[in-house]
Every structure is written in C-alpha cells, then in structure tokens.
NUDOSE-536802 format. One line per field, with one value per residue (C-alpha): residue number from 1; residue in one letter; z, y, x. Coordinates in Angstrom, 2 decimals, m for minus. Layout:
BEGIN
i c(NUM, ...);
aa c(A, ...);
zz c(Z, ...);
yy c(Y, ...);
xx c(X, ...);
//
This chain:
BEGIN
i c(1, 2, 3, 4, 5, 6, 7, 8, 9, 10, 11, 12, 13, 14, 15, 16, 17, 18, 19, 20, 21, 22, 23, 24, 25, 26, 27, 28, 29, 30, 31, 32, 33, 34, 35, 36, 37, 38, 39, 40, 41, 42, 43, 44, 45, 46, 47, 48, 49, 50, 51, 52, 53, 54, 55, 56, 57, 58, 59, 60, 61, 62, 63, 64, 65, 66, 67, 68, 69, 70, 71, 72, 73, 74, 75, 76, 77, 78, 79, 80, 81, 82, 83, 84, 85, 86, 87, 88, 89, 90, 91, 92, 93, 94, 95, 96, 97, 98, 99, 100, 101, 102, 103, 104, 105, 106, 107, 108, 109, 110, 111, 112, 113, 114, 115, 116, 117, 118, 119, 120, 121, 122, 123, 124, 125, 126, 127, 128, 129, 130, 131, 132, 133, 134, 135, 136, 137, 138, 139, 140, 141, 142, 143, 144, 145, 146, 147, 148, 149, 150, 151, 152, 153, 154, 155, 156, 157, 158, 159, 160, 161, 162, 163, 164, 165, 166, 167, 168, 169, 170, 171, 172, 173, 174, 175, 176, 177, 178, 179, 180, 181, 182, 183, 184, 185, 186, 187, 188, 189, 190, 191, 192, 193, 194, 195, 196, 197, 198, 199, 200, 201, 202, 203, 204, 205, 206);
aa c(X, X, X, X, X, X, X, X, X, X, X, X, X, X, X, X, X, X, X, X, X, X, X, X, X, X, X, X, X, X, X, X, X, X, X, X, X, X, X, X, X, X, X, X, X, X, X, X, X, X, X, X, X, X, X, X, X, X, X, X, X, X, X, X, X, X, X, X, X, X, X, X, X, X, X, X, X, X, X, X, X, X, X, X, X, X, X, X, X, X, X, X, X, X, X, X, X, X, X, X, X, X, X, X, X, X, X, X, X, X, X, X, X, X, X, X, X, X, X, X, X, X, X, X, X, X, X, X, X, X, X, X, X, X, X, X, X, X, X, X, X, X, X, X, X, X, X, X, X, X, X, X, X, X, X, X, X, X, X, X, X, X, X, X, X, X, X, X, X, X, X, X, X, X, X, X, X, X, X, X, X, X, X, X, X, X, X, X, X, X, X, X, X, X, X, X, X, X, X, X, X, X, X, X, X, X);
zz c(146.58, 143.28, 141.11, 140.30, 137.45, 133.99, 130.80, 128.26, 125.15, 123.37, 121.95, 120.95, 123.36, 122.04, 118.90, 117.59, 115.14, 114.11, 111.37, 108.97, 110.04, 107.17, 107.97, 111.43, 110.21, 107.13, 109.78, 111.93, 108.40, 107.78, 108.42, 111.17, 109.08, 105.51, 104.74, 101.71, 100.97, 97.95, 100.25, 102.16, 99.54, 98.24, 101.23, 101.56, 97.80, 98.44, 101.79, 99.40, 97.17, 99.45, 100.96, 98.03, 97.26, 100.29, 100.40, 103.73, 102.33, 99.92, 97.72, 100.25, 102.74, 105.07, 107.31, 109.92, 110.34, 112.07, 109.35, 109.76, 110.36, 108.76, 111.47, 110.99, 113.64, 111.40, 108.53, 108.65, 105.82, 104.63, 106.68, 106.04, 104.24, 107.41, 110.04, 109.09, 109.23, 107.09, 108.93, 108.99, 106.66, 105.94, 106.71, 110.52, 111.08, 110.72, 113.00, 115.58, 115.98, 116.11, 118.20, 120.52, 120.15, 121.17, 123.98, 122.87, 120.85, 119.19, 116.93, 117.32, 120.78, 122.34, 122.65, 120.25, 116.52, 113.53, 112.26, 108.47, 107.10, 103.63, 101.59, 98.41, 97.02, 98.59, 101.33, 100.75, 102.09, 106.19, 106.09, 105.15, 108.52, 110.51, 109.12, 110.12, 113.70, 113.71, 114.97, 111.82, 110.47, 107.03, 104.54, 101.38, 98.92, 95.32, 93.52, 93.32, 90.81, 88.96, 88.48, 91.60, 91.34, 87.25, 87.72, 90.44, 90.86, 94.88, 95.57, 97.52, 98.25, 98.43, 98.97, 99.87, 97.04, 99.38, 100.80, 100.17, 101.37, 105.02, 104.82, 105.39, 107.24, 109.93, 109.48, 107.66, 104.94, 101.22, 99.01, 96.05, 93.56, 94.34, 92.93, 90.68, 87.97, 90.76, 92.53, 89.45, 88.51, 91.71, 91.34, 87.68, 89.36, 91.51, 88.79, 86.57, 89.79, 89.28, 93.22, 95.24, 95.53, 98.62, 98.06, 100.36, 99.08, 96.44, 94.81, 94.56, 94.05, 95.75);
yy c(55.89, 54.27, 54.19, 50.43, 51.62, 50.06, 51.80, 49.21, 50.39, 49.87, 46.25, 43.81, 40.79, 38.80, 37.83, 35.70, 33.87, 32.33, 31.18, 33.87, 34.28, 32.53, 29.24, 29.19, 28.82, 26.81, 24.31, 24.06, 22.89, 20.16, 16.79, 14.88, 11.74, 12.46, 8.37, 9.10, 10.77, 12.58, 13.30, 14.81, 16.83, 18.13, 19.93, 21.12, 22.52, 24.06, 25.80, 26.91, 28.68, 30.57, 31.97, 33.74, 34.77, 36.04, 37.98, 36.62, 35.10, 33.36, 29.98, 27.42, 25.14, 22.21, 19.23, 17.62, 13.92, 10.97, 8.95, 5.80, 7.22, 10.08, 12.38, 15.78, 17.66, 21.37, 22.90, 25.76, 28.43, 30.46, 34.09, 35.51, 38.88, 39.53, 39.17, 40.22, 36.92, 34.67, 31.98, 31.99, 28.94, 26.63, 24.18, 25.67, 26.70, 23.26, 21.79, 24.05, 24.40, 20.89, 20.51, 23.72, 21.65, 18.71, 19.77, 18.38, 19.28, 15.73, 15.05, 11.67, 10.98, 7.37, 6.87, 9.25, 7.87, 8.32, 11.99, 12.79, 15.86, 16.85, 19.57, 21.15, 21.11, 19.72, 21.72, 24.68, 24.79, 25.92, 23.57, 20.35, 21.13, 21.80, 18.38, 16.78, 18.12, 18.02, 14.92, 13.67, 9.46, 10.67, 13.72, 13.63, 16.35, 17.16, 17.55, 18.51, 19.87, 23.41, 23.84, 25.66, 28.09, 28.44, 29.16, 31.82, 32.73, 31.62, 30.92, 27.65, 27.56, 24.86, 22.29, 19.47, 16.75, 13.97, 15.08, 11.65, 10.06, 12.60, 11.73, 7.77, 7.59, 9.95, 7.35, 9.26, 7.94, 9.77, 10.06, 11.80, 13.20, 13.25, 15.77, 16.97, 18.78, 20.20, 21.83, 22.75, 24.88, 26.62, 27.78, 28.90, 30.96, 32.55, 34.09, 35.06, 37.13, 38.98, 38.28, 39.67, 37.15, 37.38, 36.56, 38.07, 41.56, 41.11, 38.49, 41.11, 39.44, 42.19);
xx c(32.53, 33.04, 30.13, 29.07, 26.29, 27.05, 26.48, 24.46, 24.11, 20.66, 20.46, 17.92, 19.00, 16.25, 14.72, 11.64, 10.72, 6.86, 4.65, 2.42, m1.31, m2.38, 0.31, m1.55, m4.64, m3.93, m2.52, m5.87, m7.57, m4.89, m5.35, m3.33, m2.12, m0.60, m0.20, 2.40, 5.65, 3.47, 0.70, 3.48, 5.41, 1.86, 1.34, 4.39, 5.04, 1.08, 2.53, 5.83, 3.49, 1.02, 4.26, 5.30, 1.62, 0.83, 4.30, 5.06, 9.14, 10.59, 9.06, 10.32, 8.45, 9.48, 7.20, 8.02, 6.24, 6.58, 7.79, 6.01, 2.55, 2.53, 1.57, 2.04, 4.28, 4.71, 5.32, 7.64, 8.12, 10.49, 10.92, 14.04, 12.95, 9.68, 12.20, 15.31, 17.08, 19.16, 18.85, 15.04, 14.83, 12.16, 14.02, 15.72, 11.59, 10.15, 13.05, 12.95, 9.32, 9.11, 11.66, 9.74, 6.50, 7.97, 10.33, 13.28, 16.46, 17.00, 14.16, 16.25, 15.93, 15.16, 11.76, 10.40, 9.20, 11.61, 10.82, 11.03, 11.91, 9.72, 11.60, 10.56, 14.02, 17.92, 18.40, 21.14, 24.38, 23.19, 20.11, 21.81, 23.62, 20.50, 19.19, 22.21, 21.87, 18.11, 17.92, 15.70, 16.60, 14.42, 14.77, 12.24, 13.27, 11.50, 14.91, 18.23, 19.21, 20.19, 16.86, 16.13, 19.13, 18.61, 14.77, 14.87, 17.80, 18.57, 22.28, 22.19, 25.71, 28.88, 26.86, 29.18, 29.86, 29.04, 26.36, 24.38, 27.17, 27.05, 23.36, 24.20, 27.02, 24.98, 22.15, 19.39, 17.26, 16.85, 14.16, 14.33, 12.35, 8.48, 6.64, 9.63, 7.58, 4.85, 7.55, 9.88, 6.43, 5.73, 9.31, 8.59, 5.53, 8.00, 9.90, 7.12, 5.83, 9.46, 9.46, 12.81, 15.74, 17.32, 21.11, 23.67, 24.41, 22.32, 25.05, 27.50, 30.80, 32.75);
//
C-alpha cells in the first residue's frame, strides 16, 4: 500500500508583527483627540525618537487619525531590525494595525470617516504604495527632501517623480512640511547616536 505521508520540511508558516512595550504603554497615556496636524506630527516625531532610544528600530513613526476630528486610531513604529523584516515600516505598521483595529482592509471604505496618515518624513519607495492602497484620503509628512537620506544615511529608494501627482489623481490630500526643523533634529540625534542603518546589504552596490 502506497504510503500517503508527506515530508514538510521545517518552516515558519507564520509570522507577527506588534508594537514595543514602551509604544503600548506610551499609547494608554495619549490623548484621544489631537485637534491639529502639528499636534499630530508632535506625537508622532516624539514616538520616532523613543524608537531609536529605546533600541526597539529605526527613527521613523506613523498615526493614523480620523482626519476631521483628530481622533487617534495608532501610531506604528519602525521594526525592521527586532523582527527581521523589511517591510516592517512605520508606515505598513500604522496601516495595518489600523486597519486590524478597525476590521477592515480599506481605511477608505463607505461609511467610515476620512483617515489621515501623519509621517515624519515622504514615505520611501514601498510605503508610498502602502499609502496608496491603504485606503487613507490624507497623508501629512514633515518633509521631503535629501535631508533624511543626507542626515542618516537611509536609502529611500526610486521614489516616483510624480508622486504628488499619484497622490491626487488617487484622491488623497498633501500636507507638507509641519514640524520640518523638529523632525530634521530628531534625525540629526540619530546619527550622532552612530545608530545602525539598515540598507539592503548594507548598500553594497554589488
């Protein structure tokens, strides 16, 4: 008789992803209306920051809010180094736990309020595409410029030369540049820590 047992080899088949201890519980002090886009960004550069400090990834931060009252959904951080994973940006944490939190995949979707995306910086090459899938009718972002890349060294990628114009055409709002200078420093703090960068393969070329 033929033997119908399969040989698996031993994979992970699963993987997770969550906020630091000290994001969790900096979120229980928070209040639940941030009225401005600089209330907003404040928070959100001050979450950038502790991540770095506390060693727990890389000097990036992201909020979800309902855009018109300012209610706060989550603030994700960056986590590629803890877990392993690229993808584990700021920007793909906020969206998906507020898209986990809210049990739904369009952040978009009728009936729910206009959610706003808060980002301490333009969002690289991959997170420009989770906003534009997210769902999201609002991005906020400190900057856009070299600065970023020329301060701590982060490759952000081909990020496309219309992306303003992908932005629009896909319906979602831009504001730019609040809190330039706070979050231009937190990045200088970064790279006075000498904290690890990290690129792909280091930014080899080859």
């Amino acid at each position: 008789m033929e033997n119908d047992s399969k040989n698996y080899t031993s994979v992970n088949t699963w993987f997770t992803l969550d906020l630091p201890d000290w994001a969790i519980d900096k979120h229980n002090e928070l209040p639940e209306y941030f009225s401005t886009n600089e209330d907003r960004m404040a928070v959100v550069i001050e979450f950038s920051r502790l991540n770095f400090q506390r060693k727990t990834g890389g000097p990036f931060a992201a909020g979800i809010f309902e855009r018109d009252t300012g209610k706060l959904i989550v603030i994700g951080v960056n986590r590629v180094v803890p877990f392993h994973c690229s993808s584990a940006h700021a920007e793909v944490m906020a969206i998906s736990l507020a898209q986990k939190n809210l049990g739904v995949y369009d952040l978009g979707a009728p009936g729910f309020p206009i959610h706003q995306i808060v980002v301490n910086w333009r969002p690289c090459t991959m997170c420009l595409g989770a906003v534009l899938w997210s769902g999201v009718r609002s991005l906020v972002i400190a900057g856009d410029g070299p600065e970023l890349e020329e301060i701590t060294g982060f490759d952000e990628g081909p990020v496309h030369p219309e992306w303003r114009n992908e932005l629009e055409i896909r319906g979602i709002e831009l504001v730019e540049n609040i809190l330039q200078d706070e979050a231009i420093q937190a990045y200088k703090e970064f790279s006075a820590n000498l904290e690890f960068v990290y690129n792909a393969r280091l930014g080899l070329d080859k």
